[in-house]
C-alpha positions in Angstrom: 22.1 -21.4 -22.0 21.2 -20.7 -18.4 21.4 -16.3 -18.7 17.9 -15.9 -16.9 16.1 -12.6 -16.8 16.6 -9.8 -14.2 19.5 -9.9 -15.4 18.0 -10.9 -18.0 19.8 -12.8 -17.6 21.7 -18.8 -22.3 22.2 -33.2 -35.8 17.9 -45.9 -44.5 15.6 -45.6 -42.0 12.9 -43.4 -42.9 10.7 -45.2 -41.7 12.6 -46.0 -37.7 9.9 -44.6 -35.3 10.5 -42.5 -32.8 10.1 -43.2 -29.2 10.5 -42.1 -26.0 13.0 -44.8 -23.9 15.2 -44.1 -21.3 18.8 -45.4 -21.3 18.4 -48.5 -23.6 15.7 -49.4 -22.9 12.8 -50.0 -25.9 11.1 -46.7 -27.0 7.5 -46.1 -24.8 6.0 -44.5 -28.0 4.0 -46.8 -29.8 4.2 -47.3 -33.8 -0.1 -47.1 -33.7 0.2 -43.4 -31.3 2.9 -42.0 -33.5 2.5 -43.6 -37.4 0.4 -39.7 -38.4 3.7 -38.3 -37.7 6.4 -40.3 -39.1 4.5 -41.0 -42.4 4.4 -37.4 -42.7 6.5 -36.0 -45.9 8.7 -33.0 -45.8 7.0 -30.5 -48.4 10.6 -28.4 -49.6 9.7 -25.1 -50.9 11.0 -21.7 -51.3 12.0 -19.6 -47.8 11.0 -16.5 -46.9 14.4 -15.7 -45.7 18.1 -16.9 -46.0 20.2 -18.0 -49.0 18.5 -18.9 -52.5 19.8 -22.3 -51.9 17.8 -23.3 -48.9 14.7 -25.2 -48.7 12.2 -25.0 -46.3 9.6 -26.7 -44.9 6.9 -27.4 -41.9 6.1 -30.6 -40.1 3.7 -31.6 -37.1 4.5 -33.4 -34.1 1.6 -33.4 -30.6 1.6 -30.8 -28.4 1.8 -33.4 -25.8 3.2 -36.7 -26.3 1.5 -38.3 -23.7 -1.8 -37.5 -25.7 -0.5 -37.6 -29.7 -4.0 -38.0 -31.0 -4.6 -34.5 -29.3 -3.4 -31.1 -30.4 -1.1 -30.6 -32.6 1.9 -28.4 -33.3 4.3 -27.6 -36.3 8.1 -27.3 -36.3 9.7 -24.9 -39.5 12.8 -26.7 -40.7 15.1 -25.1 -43.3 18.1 -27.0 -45.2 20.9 -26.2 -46.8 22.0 -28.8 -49.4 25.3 -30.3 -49.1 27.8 -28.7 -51.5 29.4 -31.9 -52.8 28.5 -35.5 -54.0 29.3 -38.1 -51.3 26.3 -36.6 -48.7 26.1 -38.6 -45.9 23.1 -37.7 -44.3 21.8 -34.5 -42.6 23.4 -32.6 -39.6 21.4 -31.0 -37.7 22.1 -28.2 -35.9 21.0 -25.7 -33.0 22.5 -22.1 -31.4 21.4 -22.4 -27.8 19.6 -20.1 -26.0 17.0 -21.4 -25.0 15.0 -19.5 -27.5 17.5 -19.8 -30.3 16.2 -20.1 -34.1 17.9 -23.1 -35.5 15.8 -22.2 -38.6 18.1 -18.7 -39.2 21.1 -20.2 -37.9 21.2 -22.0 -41.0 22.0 -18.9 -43.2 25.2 -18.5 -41.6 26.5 -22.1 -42.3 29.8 -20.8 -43.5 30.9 -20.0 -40.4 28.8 -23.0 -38.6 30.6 -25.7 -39.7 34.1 -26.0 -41.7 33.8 -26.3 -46.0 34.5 -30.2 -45.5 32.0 -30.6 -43.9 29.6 -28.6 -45.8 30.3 -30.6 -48.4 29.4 -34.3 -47.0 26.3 -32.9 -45.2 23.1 -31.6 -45.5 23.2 -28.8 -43.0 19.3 -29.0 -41.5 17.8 -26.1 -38.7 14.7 -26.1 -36.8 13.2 -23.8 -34.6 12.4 -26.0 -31.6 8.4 -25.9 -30.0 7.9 -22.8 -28.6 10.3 -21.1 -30.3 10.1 -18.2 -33.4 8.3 -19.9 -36.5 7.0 -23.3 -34.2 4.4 -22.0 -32.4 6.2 -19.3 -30.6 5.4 -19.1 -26.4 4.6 -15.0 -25.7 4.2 -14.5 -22.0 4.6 -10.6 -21.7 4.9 -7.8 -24.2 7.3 -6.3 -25.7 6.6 -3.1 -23.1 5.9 -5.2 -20.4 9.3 -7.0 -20.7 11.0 -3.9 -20.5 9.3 -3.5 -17.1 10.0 -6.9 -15.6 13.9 -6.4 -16.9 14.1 -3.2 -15.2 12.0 -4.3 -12.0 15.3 -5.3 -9.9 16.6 -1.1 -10.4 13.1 -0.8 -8.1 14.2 -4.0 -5.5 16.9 -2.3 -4.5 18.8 0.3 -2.6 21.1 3.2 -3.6 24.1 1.0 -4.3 22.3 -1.2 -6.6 24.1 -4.5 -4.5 21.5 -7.1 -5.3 23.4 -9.6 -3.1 21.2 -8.5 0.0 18.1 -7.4 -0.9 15.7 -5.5 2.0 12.3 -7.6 2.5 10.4 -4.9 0.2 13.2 -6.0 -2.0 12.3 -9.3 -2.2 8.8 -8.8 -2.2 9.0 -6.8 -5.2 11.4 -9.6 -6.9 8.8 -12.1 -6.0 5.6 -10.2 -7.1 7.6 -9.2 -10.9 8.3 -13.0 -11.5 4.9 -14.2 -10.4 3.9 -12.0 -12.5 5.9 -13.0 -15.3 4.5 -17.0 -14.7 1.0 -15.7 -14.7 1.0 -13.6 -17.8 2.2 -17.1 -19.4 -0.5 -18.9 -17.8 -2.8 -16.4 -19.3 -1.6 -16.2 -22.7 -0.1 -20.0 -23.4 -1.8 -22.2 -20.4 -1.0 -25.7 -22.6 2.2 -25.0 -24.6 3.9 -23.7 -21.5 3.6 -27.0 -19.7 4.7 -29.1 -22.8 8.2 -26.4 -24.1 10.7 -28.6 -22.1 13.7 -29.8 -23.5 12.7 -33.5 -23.5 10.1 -32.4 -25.5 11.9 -31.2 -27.8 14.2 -34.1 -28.4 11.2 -36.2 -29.2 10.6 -33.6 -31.8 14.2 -33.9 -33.5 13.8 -37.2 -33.9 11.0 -37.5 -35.6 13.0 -35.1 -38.2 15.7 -37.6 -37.9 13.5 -39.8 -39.2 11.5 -37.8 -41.8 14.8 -36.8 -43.6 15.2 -40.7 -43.9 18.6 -40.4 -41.7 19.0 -43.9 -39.8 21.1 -42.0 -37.3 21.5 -38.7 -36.0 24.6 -36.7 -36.7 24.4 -32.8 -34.5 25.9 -29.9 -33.6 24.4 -28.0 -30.9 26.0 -25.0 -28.9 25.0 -23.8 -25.4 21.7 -24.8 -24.8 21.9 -27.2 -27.9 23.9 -29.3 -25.9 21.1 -30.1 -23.5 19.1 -31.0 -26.4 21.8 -33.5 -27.5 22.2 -35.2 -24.0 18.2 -35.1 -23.8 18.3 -36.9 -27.0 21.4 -39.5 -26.7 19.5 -40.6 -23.5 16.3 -41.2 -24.8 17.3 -42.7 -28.1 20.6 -44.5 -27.9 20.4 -46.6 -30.3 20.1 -43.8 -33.0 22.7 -41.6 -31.9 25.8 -41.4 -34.8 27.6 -38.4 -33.6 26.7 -35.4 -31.5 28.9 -32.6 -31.1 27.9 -30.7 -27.8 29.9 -27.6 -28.1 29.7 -25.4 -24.5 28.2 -27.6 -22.5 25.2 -27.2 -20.1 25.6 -29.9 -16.9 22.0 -31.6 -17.1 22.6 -32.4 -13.4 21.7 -28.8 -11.9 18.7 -27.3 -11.2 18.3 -24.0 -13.0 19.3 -22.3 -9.3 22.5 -24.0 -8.8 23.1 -23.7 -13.0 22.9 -19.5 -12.6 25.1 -19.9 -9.3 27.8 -22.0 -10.5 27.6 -19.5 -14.4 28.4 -16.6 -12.0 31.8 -18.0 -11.8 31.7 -18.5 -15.7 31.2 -14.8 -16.3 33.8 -14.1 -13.5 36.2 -15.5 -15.4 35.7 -13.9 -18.6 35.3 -10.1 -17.1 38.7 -10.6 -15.6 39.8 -11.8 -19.3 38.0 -8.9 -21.1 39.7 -6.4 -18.3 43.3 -7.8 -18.7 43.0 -7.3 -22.5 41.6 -3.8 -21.7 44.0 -2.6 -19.7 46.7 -3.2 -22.1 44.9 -1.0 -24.9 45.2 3.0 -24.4 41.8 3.1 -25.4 41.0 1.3 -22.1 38.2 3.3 -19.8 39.0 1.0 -16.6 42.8 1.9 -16.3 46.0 1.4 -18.4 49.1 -1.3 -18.0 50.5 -0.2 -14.8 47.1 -1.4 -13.3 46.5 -4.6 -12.1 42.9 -6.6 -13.5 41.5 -6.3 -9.7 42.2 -2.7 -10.2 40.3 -2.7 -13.3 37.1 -4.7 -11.9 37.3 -2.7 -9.4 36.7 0.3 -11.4 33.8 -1.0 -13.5 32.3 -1.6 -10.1 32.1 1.5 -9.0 30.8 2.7 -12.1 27.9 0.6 -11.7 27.4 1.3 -8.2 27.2 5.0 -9.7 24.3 3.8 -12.4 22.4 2.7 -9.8 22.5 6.3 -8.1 22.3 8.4 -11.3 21.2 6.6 -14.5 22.7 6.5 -17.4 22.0 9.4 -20.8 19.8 7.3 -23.0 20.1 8.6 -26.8 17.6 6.0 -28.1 14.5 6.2 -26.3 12.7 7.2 -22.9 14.1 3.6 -21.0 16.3 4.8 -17.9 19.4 3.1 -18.5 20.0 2.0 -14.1 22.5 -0.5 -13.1 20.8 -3.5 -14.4 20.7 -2.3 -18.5 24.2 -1.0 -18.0 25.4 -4.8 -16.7 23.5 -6.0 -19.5 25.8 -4.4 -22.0 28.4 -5.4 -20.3 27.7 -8.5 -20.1 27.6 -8.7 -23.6 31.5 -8.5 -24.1 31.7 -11.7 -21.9 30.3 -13.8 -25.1 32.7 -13.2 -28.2 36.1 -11.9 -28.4 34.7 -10.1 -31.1 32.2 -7.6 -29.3 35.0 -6.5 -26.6 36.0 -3.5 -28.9 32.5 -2.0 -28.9 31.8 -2.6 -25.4 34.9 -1.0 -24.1 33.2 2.1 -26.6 30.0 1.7 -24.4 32.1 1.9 -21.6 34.3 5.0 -22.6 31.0 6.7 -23.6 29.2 6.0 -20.2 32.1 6.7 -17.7 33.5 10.1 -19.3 30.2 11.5 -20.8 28.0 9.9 -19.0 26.1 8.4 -21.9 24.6 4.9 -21.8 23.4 4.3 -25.4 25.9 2.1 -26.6 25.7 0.0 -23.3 21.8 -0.3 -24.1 22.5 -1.4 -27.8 24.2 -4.6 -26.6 22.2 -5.4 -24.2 19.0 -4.9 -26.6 20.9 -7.2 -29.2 21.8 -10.3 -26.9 18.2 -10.2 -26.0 16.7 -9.1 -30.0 15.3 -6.4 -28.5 15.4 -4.8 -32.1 12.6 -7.0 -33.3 9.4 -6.5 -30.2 8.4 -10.2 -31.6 11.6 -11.8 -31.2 12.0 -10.0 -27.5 9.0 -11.1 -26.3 9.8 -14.7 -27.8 12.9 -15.3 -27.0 12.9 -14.2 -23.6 9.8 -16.2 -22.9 10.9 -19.0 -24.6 14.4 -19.0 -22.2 12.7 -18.7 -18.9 9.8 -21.4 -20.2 12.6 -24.1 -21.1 14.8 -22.9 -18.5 12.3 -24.1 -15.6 10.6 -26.7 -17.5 13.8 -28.4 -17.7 14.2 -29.4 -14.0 13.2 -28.7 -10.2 14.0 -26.0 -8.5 13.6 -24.4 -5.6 10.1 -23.1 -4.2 11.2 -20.3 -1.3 12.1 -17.4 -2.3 14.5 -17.1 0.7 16.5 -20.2 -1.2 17.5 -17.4 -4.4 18.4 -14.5 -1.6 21.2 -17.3 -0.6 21.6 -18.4 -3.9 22.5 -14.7 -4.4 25.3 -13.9 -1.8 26.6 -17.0 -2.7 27.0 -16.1 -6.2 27.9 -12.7 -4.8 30.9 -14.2 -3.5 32.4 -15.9 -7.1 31.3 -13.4 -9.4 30.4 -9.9 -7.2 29.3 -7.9 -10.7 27.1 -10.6 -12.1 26.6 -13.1 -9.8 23.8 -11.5 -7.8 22.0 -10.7 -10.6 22.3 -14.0 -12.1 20.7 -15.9 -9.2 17.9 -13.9 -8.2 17.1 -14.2 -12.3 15.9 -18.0 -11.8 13.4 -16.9 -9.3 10.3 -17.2 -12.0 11.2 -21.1 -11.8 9.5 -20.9 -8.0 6.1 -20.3 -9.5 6.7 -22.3 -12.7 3.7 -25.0 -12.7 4.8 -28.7 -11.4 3.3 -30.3 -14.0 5.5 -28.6 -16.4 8.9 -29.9 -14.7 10.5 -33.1 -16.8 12.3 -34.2 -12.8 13.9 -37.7 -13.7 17.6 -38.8 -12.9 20.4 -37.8 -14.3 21.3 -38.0 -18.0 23.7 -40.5 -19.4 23.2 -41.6 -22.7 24.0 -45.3 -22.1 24.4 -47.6 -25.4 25.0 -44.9 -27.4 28.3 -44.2 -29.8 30.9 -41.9 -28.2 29.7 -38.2 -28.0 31.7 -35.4 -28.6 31.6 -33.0 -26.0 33.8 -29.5 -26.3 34.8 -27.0 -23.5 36.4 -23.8 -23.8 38.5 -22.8 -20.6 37.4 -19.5 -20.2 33.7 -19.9 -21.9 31.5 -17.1 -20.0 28.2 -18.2 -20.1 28.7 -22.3 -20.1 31.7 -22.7 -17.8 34.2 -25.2 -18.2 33.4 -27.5 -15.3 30.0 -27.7 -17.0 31.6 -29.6 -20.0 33.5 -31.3 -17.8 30.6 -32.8 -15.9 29.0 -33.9 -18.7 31.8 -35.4 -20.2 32.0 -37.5 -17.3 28.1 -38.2 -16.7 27.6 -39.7 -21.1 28.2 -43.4 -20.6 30.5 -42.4 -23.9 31.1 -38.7 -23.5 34.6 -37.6 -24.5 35.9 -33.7 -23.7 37.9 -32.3 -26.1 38.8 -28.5 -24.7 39.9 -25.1 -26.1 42.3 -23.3 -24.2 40.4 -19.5 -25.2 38.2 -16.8 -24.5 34.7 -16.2 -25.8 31.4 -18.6 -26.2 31.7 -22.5 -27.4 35.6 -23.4 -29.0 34.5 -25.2 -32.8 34.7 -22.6 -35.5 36.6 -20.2 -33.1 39.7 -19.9 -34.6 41.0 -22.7 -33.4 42.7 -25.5 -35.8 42.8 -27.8 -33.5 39.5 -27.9 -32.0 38.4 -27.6 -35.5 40.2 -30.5 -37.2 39.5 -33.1 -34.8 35.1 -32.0 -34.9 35.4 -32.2 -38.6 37.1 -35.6 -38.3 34.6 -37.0 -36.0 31.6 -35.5 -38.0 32.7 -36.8 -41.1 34.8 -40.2 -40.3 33.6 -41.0 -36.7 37.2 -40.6 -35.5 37.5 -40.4 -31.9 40.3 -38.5 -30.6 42.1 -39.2 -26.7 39.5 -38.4 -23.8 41.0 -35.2 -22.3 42.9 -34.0 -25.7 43.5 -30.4 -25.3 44.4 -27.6 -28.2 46.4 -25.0 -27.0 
């Protein structure tokens, strides 16, 4: 979830009505406001992408639930049938983000969720409000984005250190992310103020209820996680399983959220340079160096982008300090992308050519696609400081950033002074009550991986402890979320709970 920009930097009762309650108490929403919507019926047709097997489909829920006789919005859904007999139900699903599609996630559904349970469940995505097919939230183009990314190479001084910025600095931080809030105002004054998570939750469950499931069963990852606790909290009664894999801690504020994922990222650069450093392929030193040796060097090479950019081989972008972290950055989320980054690396510190770097960083932000850039990235920073206060003085993110500075000196920085559009994010727009516990609802899965980057595992931790029946189950790893990672364990007992509602030992651990 929380990567912000600068930087940029992130499942018989069709008929039950959906409702807005907190804790357990009775749903607010009223079976005359909200009847239009659950007497709806899903029209399954053909996709326009995806598998020949899924079905598709698009269904309406207000713009603002406070006023559900006003305007409307739809939500694309697509589903992927069970592959055996005994279905139970649906299980929905969601990637993070914020500004993840749920509706393409569903194409990859063999590598989602295990073969069991493909078999006893209807594996259903949406793209939440706001978000690629469901009335997507564009602030800045496609052009202009590449402006405000590269607008903290401008804030700063020869060394690149964003940890203390001059007041020209800051001025020019605060003047790009007011700009950024404005351009939103201009171009999506009503569905900015209604993208919020809790939002969003209201909208799942009136799928919940339109696929005739009397109780939810999900899987969300990253961000998808806050969905889930948004959900268990506000409909208790309905929850059947949730599986909140890489948690987000509901009980930050986005500020304190990017300060305490500096750490996150800390921990997996030093994980990604051990493993380097043992390879003879490895840019950043060999085995008789030690891993603060190896930071140390990538540091200096960034200091060095910020002096004299990087070769770009792609187009006329100059690849400074802050598109060079981004591709780094990028090796922090997947095992799996540390071979091509250490490439980007090789490529950048011998020859002095940035390209590769700028290919990952354009692909954790879809820069390949201009619409899904200038979606995505609107849609994170939209749900990002919709979802809770934060701070209103700029001179709170310069101390959010030497803090950060201090846990994670590479990233952290960055990662801080990329909350700042949250300062200027209307009021209105801020869901601000307490914290989120999910009380009366069945026991909730929630997973952690020990070295997760961009969700720490304190984060799943925390919310563990803050659901009434939150239970951690943790992955001892590397890399982003821990079910369908490679590990049996983790794996066995999700697929048990999914399917059977078994609960394993609070605190079980797979090595």
């Amino acid at each position: 979830m929380a990567v912000t920009l600068t930087g940029v930097v992130l499942l018989v009762g069709g008929c039950t009505v959906p409702g807005a309650g907190e804790g357990s108490e009775e749903p607010t929403e009223s079976l005359g406001a909200l009847v239009d919507f659950t007497d709806q019926e899903l029209d399954w047709g053909d996709c326009d992408s995806g598998p020949s097997e899924a079905e598709c489909a698009v269904y309406e829920v207000p713009l603002d639930y406070d006023e559900p006789q006003g305007e409307r919005i739809g939500i694309a859904v697509k589903r992927m049938p069970a592959t055996g007999d005994d279905v139970i139900g649906s299980l929905l699903v969601n990637p993070g983000g914020p500004g993840g599609s749920g509706f393409d996630y569903v194409d990859h559904a063999p590598y989602i969720v295990s073969d069991r349970v493909r078999e006893r469940f209807d594996l259903v995505g949406f793209d939440p409000r706001g978000v690629g097919r469901s009335s997507p939230i564009t602030c800045l183009s496609a052009a202009e984005l590449d402006e405000f990314i590269g607008a903290e190479a401008e804030s700063v001084d020869g060394d690149g250190d964003m940890s203390e910025l001059t007041e020209a600095g800051m001025a020019r931080m605060e003047e790009s992310s007011r700009g950024f809030v404005e351009a939103c105002r201009t171009n999506a004054p009503e569905l900015m103020l209604n993208v919020g998570t809790v939002n969003v939750a209201r909208d799942m469950d009136v799928l919940r209820a339109l696929l005739g499931d009397e109780k939810l069963t999900y899987l969300g990852a990253s961000y998808g996680t806050h969905i889930g606790a948004h959900y268990a909290d506000r409909f208790p009664e309905r929850v059947r399983a949730l599986v909140l894999d890489g948690a987000v801690d509901p009980s930050q504020d986005q500020l304190d959220l990017s300060v305490a994922q500096a750490t996150g990222f800390e921990t997996a650069l030093r994980a990604f340079v051990e493993d380097c450093l043992t390879r003879g392929d490895c840019p950043l030193g060999g085995e008789d160096d030690s891993v603060a040796d190896g930071v140390a060097a990538l540091d200096a090479f960034l200091t060095s982008t910020a002096e004299e950019p990087l070769t770009n081989g792609m187009d006329d972008r100059e690849i400074n300090r802050a598109r060079a972290e981004l591709g780094v950055l990028a090796a922090l989320y997947s095992e799996s992308w540390w071979e091509r980054v250490r490439q980007g690396l090789d490529d950048a510190m011998n020859d002095g050519d940035g390209t590769v770097l700028l290919q990952l960083g354009d692909d954790l932000y879809s820069r390949n696609d201009p619409r899904d850039y200038e979606n995505s990235t609107a849609a994170l920073i939209a749900v990002n400081c919709s979802d809770s206060p934060s701070p209103r003085e700029v001179e709170d993110y310069a101390e959010a950033a030497a803090e950060a500075g201090e846990e994670s000196p590479i990233f952290g920085p960055t990662l801080a002074w990329g909350a700042l559009p949250c300062a200027f994010w209307p009021e209105e727009a801020v869901f601000s009550e307490g914290p989120l516990d999910g009380e009366g609802a069945a026991p909730i899965m929630v997973v952690g991986t020990t070295r997760d980057s961009a969700t720490p595992y304190a984060w799943a931790e925390a919310l563990a402890g803050q659901l009434s029946s939150g239970f951690l189950v943790t992955r001892d790893g590397d890399g982003h979320t821990g079910y369908q990672m490679g590990d049996a364990c983790v794996d066995r007992m999700v697929d048990a709970y999914l399917i059977d509602l078994e609960v394993p030992r609070d605190g079980m651990a797979c090595a």
